[in-house]
C-alpha positions as CSV (number, residue, x, y, z in Angstrom):
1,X,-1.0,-4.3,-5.1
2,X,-4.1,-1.9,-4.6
3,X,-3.8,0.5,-1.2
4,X,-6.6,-1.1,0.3
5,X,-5.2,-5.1,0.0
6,X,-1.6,-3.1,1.1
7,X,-3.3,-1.7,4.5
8,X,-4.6,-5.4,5.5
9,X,-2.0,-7.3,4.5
10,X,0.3,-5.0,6.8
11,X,-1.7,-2.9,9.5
12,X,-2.9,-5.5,12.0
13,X,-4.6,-3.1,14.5
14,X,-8.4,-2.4,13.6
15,X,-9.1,0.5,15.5
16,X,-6.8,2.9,14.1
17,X,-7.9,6.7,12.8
18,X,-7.6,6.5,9.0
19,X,-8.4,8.5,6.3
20,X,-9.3,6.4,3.1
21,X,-10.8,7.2,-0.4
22,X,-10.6,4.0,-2.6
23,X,-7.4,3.0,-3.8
24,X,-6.1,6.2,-4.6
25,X,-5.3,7.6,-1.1
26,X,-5.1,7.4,3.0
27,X,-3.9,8.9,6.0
28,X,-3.5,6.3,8.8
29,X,-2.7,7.3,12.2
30,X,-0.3,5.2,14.3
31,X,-0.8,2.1,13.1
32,X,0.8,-1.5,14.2
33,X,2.4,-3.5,11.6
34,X,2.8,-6.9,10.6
35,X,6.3,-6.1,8.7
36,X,9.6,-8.4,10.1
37,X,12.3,-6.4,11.7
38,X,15.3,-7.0,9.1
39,X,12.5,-8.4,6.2
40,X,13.2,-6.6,3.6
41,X,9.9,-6.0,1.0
42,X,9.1,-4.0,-2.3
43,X,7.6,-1.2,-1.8
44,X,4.4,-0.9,-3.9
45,X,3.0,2.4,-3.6
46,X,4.1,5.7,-2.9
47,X,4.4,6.2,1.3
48,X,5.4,9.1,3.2
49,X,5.9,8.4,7.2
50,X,6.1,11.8,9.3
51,X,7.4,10.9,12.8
52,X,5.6,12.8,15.7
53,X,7.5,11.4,18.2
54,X,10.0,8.3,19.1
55,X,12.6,7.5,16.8
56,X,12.5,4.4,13.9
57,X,15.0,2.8,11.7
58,X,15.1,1.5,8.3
59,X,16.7,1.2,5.0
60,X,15.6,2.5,1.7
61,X,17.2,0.5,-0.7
62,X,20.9,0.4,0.6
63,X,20.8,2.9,2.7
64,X,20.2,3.2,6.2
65,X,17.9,6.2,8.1
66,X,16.9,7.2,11.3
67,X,13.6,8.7,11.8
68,X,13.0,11.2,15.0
69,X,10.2,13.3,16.0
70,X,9.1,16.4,13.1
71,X,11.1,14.1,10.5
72,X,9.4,12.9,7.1
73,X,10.5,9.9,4.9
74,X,9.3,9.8,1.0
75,X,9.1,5.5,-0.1
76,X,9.1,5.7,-3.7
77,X,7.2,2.5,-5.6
78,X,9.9,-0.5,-6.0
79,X,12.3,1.1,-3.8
80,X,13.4,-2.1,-1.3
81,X,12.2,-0.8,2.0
82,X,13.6,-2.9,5.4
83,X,12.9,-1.8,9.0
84,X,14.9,-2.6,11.6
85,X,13.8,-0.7,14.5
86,X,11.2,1.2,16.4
87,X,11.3,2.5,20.5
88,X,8.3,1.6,22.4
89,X,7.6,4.9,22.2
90,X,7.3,5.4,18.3
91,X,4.1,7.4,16.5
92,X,3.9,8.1,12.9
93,X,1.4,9.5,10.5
94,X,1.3,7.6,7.4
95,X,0.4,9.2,4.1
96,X,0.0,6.1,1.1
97,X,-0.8,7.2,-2.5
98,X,-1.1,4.9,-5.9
99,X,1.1,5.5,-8.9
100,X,-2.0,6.5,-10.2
101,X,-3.0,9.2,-7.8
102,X,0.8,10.8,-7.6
103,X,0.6,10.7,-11.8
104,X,-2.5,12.8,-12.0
105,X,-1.2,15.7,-9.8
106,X,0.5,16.9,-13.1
107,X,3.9,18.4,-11.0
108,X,6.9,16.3,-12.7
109,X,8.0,19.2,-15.0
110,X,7.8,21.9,-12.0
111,X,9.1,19.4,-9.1
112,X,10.4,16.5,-9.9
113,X,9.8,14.4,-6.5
114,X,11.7,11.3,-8.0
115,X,14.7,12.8,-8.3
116,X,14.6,14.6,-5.1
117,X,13.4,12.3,-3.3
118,X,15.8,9.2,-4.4
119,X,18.6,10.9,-3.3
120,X,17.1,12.2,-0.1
121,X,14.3,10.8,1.3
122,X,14.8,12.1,4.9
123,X,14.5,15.3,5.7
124,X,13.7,16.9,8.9
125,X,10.8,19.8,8.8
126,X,12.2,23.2,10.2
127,X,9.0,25.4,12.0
128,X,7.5,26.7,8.5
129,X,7.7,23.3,6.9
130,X,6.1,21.0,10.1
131,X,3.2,24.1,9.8
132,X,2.9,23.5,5.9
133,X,2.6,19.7,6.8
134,X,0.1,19.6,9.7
135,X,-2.3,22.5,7.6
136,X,-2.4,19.9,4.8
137,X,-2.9,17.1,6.7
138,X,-5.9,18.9,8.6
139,X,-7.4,19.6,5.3
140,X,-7.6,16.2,4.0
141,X,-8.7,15.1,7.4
142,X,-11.6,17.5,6.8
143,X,-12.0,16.6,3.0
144,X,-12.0,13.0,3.0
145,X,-15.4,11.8,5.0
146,X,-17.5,14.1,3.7
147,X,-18.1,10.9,0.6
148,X,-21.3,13.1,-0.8
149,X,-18.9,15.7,-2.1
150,X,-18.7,14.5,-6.0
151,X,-15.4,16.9,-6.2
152,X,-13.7,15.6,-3.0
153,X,-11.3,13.4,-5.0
154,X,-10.2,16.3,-7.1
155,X,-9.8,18.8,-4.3
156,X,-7.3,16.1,-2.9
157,X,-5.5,16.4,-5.5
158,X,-5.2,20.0,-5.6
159,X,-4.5,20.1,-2.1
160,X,-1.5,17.6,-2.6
161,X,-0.1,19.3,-5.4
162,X,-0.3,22.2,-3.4
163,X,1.7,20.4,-0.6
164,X,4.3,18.7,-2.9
165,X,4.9,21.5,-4.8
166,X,5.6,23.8,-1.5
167,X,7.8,20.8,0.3
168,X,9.6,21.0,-3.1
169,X,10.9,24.3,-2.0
170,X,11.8,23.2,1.7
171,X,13.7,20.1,0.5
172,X,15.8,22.5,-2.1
173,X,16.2,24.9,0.6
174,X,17.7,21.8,2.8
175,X,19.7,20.3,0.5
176,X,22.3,23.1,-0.3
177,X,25.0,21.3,-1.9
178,X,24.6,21.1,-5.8
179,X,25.7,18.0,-7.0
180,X,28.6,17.2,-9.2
181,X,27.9,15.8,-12.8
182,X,29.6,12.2,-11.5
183,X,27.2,12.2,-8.5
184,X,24.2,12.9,-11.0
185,X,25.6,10.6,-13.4
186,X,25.5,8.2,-10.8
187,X,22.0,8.7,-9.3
188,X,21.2,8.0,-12.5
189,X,22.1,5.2,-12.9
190,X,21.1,3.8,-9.7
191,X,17.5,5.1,-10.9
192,X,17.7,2.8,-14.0
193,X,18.8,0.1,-12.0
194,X,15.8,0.1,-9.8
195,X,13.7,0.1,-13.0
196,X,15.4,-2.5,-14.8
197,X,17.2,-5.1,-12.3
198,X,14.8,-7.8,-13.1
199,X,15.4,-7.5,-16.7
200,X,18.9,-6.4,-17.1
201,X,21.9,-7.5,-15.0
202,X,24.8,-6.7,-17.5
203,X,26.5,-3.7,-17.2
204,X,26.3,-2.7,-21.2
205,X,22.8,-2.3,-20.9
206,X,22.9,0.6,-18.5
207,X,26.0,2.2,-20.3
208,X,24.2,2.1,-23.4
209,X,21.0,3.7,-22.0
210,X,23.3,6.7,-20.5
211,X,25.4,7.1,-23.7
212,X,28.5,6.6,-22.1
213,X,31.0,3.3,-22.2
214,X,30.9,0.6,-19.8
215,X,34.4,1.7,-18.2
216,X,33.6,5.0,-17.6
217,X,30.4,3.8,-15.8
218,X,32.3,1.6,-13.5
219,X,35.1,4.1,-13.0
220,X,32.6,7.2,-12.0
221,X,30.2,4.4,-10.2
222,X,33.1,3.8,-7.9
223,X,34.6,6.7,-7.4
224,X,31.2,8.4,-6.0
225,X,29.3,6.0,-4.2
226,X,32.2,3.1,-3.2
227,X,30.5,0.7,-4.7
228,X,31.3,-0.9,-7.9
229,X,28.5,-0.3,-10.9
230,X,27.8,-4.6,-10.6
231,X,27.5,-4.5,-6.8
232,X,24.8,-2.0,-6.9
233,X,23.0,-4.3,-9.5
234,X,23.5,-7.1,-7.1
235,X,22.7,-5.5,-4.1
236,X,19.1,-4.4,-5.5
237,X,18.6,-8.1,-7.0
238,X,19.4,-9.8,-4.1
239,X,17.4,-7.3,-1.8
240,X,14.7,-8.1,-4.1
241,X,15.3,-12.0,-3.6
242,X,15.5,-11.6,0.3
243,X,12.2,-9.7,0.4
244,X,10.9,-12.3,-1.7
245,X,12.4,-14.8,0.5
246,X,11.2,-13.6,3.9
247,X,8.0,-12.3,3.3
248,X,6.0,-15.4,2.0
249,X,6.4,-18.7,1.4
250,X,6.5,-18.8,-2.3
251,X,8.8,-21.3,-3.7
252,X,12.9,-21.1,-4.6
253,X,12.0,-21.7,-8.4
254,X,9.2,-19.1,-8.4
255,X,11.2,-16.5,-7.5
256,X,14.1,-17.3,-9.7
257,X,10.8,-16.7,-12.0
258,X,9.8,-13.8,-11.2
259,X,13.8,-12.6,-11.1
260,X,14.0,-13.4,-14.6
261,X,16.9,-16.5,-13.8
262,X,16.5,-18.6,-16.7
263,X,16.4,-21.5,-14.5
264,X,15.9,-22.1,-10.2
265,X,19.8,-23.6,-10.4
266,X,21.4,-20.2,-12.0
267,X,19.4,-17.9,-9.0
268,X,20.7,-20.1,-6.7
269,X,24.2,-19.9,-8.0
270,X,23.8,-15.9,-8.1
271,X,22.7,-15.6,-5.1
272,X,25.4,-17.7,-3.3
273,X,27.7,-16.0,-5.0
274,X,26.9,-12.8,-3.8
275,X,25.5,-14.2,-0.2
276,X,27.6,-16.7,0.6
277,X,25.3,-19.6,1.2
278,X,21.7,-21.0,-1.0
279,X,18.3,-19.4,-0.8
280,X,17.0,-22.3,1.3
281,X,19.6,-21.8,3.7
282,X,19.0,-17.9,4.2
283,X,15.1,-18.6,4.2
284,X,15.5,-21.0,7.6
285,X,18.4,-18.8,9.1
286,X,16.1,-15.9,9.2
287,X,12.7,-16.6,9.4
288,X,12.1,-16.8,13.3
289,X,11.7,-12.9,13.8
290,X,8.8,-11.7,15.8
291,X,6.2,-9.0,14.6
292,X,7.4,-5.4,15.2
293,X,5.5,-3.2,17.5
294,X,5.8,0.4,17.6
């Protein structure tokens, strides 16, 4: 999905202060959504939310974070995104950028924000990191309208690079403890299985990608995160088929489809499985929520 059809199909209020150049990049200020409290989606872009003040909850794939004033939350692209509550009082700037846009910066062999990021995506910005933040968000507040400038695009992207590369060093500097090779081991794997649920729901495919055997997997899966190796591939197809299920009223056998079920009558068999009850009966148990104001 391009930014610009992702800022109408989501923002409902017109007169918000945003900062827009094509579909590579925005800054949106306070804006009220159309997302479902508890409707989990798929998160198609890459979105970071810094909270100026309130608080918000929400869930990154599986896990759950809370969001308070000077705090900054990185979505990554297909990460299952849910959120399940804002106070009346909630304001939050909105940075969105493309796959495309992120790509071209050039930073993945200096900082790799993926991996950072998909083990922490929260972090809250000490004095010297909020500063950092707010100066690069007053430059690209600057940059962006003046449209005659034929080099604005590439300055934005020297000026995020600049940014990303610099929060690199506050998010190291926040996350102290190293991780164990297990815990790596099994970030990776969770990283593979957010590229390749769709496709590949046996366990032997992901042992075979890390080189290791599909007991070991299971055993070091387990021991680190409490979660067996095939829940986590369930959770993140089901999430999938939830999002799917709650945010539009595509049909039971398309998105068996476009989960790769060889027919409508083996999703539907998955998913009780893992759910307890059918796709139809989850779609009319929870599809009476009210829009979510901030």
């Amino acid at each position: 999905m391009s930014l610009s059809k992702l800022i109408k199909q989501y923002i409902v209020n017109d007169n918000i202060s945003s900062y827009v150049i094509d579909d590579h990049f925005a800054i949106i200020e306070n804006p009220v959504f159309s997302i479902l409290p508890n409707h989990p989606y798929r998160n198609p872009l890459v979105v970071v939310v810094y909270c100026t003040s309130g608080f918000g909850k929400g869930r990154v794939n599986t896990h759950i974070y809370n969001l308070q004033r000077h705090s900054m939350m990185i979505v990554l692209p297909r990460q299952i995104t849910e959120l399940i509550d804002l106070s009346d009082d909630f304001q939050a700037t909105y940075i969105i950028m493309s796959d495309e846009f992120v790509s071209s910066l050039g930073i993945g062999n200096t900082f790799s924000i993926s991996n950072i990021v998909a083990s922490s995506p929260k972090t809250v910005l000490q004095d010297r990191a909020k500063e950092s933040l707010d100066s690069y968000l007053s430059m690209c507040r600057n940059l962006i309208p003046i449209d005659n400038n034929p080099n604005r695009l590439e300055i934005l992207q020297l000026l995020t690079k600049a940014f990303f590369l610099g929060l690199g060093y506050f998010l190291h500097g926040t996350n102290k403890e190293s991780n164990s090779r297990n815990e790596e081991l099994t970030a990776s794997f969770i990283k593979l299985v957010e590229m390749n649920y769709m496709e590949h729901r046996e366990l032997s495919f992901y042992a075979d990608r890390l080189n290791i055997t599909s007991k070991h997997l299971s055993r070091v899966v387990k021991e680190t995160s409490g979660k067996s190796a095939m829940e986590w591939i369930e959770k993140h197809v089901i999430l999938d088929a939830i999002s799917q299920l709650l945010s539009s009223n595509i049909s039971i056998k398309e998105i068996a489809y476009r989960l790769n079920f060889p027919s409508q009558s083996c999703f539907g068999k998955y998913f009780n499985r893992v759910v307890g009850i059918s796709p139809t009966t989850y779609r009319e148990q929870h599809s009476t929520h009210q829009i979510a104001k901030h």
